[in-house]
KOLTI-549949 format. One record per atom (N, C-alpha, C): chain; atom name; x negated, y, z. Coordinates in pm, whole numbers, plus 32768, in hexadecimal, padded with zeros to 4 digits. Layout:
A CA X Y Z
...
//
This chain:
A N 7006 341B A935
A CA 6FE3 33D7 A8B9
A C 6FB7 3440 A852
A N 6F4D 3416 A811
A CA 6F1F 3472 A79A
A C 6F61 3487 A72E
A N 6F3B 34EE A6DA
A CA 6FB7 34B3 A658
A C 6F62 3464 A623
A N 6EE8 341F A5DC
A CA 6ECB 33C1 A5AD
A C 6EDD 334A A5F4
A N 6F17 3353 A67D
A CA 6F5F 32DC A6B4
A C 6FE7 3294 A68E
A N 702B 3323 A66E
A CA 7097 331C A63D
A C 70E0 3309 A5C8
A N 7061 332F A58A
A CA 706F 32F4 A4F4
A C 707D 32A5 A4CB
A N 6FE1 3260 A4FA
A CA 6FC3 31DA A4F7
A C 7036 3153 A556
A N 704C 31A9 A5A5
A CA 70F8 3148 A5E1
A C 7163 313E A561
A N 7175 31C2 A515
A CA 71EC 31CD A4D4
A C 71AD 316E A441
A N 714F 31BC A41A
A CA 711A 3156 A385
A C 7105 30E9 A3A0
A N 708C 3065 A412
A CA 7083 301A A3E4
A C 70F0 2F76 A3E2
A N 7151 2F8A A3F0
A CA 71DC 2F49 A3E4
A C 719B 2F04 A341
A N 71A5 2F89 A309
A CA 71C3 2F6E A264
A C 712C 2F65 A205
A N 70F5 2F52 A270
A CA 704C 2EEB A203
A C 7068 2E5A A1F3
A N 70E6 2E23 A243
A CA 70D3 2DA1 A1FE
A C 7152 2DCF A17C
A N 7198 2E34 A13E
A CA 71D2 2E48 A0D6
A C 7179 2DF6 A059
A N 71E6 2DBD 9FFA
A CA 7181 2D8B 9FA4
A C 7175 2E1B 9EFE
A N 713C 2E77 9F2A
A CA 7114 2EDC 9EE8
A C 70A0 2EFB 9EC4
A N 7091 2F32 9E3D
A CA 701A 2F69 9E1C
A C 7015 3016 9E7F
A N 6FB1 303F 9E27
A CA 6F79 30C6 9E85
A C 6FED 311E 9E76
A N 7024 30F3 9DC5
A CA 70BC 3164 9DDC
A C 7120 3164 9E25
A N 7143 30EF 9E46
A CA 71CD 30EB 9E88
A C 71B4 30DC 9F30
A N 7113 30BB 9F4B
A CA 70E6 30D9 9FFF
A C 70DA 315C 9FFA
A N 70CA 31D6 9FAB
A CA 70A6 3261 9FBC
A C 7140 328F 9FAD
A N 717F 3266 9F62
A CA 7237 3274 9F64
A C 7270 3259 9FFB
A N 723D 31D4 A009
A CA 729C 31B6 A0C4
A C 723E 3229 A0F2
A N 71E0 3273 A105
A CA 718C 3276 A162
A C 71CE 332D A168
A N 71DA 3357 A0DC
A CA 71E7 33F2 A0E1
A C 7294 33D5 A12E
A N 72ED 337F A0FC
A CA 738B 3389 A13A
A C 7360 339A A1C9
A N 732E 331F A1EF
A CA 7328 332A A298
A C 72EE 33C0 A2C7
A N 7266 33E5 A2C0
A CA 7232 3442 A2BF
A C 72A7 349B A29E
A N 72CB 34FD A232
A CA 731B 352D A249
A C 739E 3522 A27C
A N 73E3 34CB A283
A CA 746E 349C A2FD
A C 744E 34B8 A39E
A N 73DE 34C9 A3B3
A CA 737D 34C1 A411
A C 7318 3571 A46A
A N 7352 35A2 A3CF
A CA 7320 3649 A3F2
A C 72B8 3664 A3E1
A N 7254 35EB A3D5
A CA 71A9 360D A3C8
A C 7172 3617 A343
A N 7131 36CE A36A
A CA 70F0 36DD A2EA
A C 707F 367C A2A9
A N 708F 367E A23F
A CA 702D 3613 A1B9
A C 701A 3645 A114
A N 6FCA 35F6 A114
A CA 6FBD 3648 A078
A C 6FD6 35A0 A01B
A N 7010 358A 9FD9
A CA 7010 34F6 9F54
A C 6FB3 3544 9F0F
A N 6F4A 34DC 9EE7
A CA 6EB8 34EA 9E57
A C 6EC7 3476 9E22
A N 6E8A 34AE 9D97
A CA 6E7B 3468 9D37
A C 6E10 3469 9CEB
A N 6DC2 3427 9CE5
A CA 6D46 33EF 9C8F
A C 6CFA 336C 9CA7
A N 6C6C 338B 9CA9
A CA 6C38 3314 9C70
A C 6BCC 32E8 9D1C
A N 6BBD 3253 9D29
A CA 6B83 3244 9DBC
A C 6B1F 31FB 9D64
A N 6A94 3225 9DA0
A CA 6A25 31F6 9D88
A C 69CE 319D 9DF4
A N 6993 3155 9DC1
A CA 6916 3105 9E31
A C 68A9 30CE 9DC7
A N 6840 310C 9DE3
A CA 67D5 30DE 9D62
A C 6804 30E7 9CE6
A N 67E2 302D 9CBD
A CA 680A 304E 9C30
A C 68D3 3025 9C19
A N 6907 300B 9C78
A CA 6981 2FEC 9C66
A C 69F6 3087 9C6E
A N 6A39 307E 9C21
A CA 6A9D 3108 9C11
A C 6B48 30BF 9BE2
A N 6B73 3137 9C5C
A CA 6BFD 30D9 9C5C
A C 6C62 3163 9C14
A N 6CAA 3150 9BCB
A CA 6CDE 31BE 9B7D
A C 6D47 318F 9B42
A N 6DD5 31D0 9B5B
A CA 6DCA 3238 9BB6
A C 6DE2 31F7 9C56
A N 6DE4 3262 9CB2
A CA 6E0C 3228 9D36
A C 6E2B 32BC 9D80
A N 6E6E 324C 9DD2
A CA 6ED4 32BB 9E20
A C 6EA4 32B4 9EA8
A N 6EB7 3325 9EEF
A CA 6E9C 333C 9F87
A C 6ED1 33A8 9FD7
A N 6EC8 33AB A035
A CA 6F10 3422 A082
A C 6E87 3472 A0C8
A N 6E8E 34E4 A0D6
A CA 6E40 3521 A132
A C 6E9B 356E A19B
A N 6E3D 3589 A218
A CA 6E82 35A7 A26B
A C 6E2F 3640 A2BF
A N 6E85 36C8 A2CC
A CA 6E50 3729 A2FC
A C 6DE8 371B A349
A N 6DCD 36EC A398
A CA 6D8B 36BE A3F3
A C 6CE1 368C A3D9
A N 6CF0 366F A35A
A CA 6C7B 361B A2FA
A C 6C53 3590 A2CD
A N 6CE8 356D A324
A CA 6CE6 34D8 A323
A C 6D1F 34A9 A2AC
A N 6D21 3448 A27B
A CA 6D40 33EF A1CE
A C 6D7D 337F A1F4
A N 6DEA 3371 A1CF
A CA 6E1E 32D4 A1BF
A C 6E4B 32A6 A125
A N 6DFB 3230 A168
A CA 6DED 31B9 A0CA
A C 6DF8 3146 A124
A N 6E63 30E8 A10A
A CA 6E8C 3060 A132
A C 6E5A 3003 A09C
A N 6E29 3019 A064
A CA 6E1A 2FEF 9FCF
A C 6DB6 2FE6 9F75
A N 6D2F 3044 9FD4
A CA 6CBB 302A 9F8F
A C 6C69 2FB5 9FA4
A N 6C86 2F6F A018
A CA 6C4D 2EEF A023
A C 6C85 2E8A 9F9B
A N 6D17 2E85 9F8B
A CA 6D3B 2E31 9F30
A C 6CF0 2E48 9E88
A N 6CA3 2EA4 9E5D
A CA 6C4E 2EA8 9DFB
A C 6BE5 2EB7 9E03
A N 6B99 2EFF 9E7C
A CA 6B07 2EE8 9E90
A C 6AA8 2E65 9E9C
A N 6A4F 2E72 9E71
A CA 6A38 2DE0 9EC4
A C 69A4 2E30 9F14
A N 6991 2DD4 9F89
A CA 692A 2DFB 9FCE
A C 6939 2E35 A081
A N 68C7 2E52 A0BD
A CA 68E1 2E5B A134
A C 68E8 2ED8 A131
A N 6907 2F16 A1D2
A CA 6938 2FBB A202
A C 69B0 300B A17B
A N 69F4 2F85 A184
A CA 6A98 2FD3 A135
A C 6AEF 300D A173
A N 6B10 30AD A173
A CA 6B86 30BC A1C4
A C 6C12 30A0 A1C4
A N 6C4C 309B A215
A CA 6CBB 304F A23C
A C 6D2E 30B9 A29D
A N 6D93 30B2 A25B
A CA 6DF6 3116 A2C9
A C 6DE0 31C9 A2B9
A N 6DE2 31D2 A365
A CA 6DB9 3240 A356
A C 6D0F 3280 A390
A N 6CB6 32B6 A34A
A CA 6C5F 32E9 A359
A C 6C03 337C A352
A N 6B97 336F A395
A CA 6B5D 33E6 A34C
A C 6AD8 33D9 A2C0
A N 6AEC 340C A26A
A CA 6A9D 33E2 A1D8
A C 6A1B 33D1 A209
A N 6A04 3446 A249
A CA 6958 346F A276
A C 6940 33C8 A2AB
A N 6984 335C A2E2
A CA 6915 32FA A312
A C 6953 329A A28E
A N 696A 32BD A246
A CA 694F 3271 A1C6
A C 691F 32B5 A160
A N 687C 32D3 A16C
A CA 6839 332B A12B
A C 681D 3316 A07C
A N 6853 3273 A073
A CA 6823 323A 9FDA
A C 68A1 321D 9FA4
A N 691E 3225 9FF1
A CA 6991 3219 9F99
A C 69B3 32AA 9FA9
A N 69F0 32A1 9EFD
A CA 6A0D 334C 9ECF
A C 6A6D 3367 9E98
A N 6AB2 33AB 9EDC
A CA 6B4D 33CF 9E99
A C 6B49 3444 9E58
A N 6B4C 3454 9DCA
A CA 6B69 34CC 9D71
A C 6C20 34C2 9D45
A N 6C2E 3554 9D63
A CA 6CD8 356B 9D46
A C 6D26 35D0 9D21
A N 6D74 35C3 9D38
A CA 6DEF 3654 9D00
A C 6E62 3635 9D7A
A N 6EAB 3697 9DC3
A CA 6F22 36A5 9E17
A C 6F60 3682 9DA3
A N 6FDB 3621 9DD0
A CA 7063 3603 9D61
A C 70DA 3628 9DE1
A N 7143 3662 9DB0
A CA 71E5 364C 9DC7
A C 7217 35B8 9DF2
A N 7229 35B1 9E30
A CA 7284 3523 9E19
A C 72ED 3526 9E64
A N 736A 34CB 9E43
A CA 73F4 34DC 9E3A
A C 740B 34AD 9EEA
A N 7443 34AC 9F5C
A CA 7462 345C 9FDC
A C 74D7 33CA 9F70
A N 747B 3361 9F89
A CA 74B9 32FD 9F4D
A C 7568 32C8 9F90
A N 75DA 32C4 9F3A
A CA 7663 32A5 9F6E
A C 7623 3245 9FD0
A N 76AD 3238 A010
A CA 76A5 31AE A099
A C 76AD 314E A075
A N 76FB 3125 9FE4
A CA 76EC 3096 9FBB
A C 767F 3053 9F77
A N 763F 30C8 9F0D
A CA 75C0 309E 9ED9
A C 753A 30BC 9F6C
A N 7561 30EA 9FD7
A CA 74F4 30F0 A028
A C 7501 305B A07F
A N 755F 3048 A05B
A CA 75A2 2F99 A0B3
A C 7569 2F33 A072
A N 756A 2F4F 9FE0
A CA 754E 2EEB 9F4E
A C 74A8 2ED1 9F65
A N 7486 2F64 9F82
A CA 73EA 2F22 9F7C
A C 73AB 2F17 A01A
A N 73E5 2F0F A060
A CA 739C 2EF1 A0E0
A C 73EA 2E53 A112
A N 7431 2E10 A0A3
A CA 745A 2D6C A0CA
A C 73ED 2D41 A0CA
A N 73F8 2CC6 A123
A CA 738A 2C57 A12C
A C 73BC 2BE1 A10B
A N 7366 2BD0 A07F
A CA 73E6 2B69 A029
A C 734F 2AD1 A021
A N 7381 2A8C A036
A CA 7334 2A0F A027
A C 734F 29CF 9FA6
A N 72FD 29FB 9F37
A CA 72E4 29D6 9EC4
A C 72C8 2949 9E9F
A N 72C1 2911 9EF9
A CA 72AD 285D 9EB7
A C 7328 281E 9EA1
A N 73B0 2861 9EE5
A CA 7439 283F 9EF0
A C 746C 2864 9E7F
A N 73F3 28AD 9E17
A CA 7433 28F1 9D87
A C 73DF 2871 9D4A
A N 73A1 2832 9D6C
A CA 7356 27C2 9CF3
A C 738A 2761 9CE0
A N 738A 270F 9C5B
A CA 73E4 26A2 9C40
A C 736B 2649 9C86
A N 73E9 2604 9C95
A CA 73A2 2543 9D14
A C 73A2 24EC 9CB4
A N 7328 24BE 9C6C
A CA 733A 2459 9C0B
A C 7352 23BF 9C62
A N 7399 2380 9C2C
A CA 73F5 22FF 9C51
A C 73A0 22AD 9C06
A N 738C 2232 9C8E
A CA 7315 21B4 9C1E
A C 73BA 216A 9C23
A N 73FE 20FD 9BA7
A CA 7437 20AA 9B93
A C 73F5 202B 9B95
//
């Protein structure tokens, strides 16, 4: 198995997380690091034409590969990447950034945000009388 096999075994569990780009680049650096594999967490801005998503978070990976579980959810349009990839065949989406620190998230807040909570069970049921 490759390690982008393995990655992609270990990360995509947690794309159905209901998270923005911060808290999928949070599960993504814990596992990853719990995990031993080098990565870099970035931070800046993802571009496609005229749409700019700011800020946003992503991981890069030694290797040259990028994971973003999260740029589809603000892009709109076709050839969005997804998971894990290499940038070069997404020649029109553009990630400008900075390496950030980030903390290996506790076990309970890494529990908190990888529930799969069915939100309609939070909506009030209006009652016809």
């Amino acid at each position: 198995m490759t390690q982008r096999e393995i990655i992609k075994q270990l990360l995509d569990p947690y794309d159905s997380s209901q998270t923005e780009c911060d808290g999928m680049t949070r599960i993504c650096h814990t596992v990853l690091t719990n995990h031993g594999i080098d990565h870099q967490s970035m931070f800046g801005v993802l571009t496609l034409q005229n749409q700019e998503i700011k800020p946003h978070f992503w991981i890069d990976l030694s290797s040259g590969e990028r994971i973003d579980y999260r740029a589809k959810m603000w892009l709109k349009g076709d050839n969005i990447p997804h998971g894990i990839f290499q940038p070069q065949h997404f020649p029109e989406v553009i990630y400008t950034g900075e390496p950030i620190e980030l903390d290996v998230l506790p076990p309970t807040l890494f529990e908190i945000l990888t529930l799969r909570c069915d939100w309609q069970q939070f909506q009030q049921v209006e009652t016809v009388d």
